[in-house]
N, C-alpha and C positions, 0 to 999 in steps of 0.2 A: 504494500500500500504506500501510495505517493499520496503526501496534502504539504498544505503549505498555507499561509497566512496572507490575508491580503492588510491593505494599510488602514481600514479601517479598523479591522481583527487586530492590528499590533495598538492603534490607537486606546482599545477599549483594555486590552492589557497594559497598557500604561497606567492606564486607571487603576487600574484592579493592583499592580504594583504600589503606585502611589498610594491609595483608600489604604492597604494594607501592611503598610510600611515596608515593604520587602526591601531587600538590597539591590536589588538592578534587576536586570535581565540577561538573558543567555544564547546561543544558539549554536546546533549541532552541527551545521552546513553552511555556510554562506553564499556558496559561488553562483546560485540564481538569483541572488537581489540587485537589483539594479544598481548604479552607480551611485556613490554618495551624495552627488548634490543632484539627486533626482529628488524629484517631490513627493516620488512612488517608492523611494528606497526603504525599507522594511527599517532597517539596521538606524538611517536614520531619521526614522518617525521616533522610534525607541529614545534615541539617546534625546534629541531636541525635547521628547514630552518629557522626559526626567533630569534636563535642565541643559543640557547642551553641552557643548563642549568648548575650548579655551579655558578653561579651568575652571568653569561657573561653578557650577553645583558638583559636577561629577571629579570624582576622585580619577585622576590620570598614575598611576603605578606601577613600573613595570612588576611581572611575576615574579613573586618572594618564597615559591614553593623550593622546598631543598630534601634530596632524598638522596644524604649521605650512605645508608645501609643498602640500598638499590644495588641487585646483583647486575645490571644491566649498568656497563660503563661510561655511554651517552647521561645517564639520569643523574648517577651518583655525581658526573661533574660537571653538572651544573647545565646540561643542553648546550654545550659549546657551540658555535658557529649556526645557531636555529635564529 
């Protein structure tokens, strides 16, 4: 099964983020959303209704995940070169 979200569908979970204090939002795919400064872009209806970007509201940070013990040597150092 294929679905997918249209922008009014990501508008309404915006709400539903925001009404419920959640922490952001997410997504497992990106590569059919339109381009960023479309006005149909999924990714950003998301970010603009949860405050935008430039530093407004949204916390900008890169990833602080560390998995020293990782039997896998890409993880344990750090995703080098990713």
């Amino acid at each position: 099964m294929i679905s997918y979200d249209t922008p009014q569908v990501v508008a309404q979970k915006v709400d539903y983020i925001k009404n419920t204090h959640l922490g952001g939002a997410m997504w497992w795919e990106t590569s059919g959303d339109k381009p960023a400064n479309s006005s149909e872009s999924l990714i950003n209806i998301a970010a603009q209704g949860l405050g935008g970007y430039e530093g407004k509201t949204m916390e900008k940070q890169l990833n602080c995940l560390e998995y020293p013990f990782s039997k896998y040597d890409n993880l344990k150092a750090g995703m080098p070169n990713e």
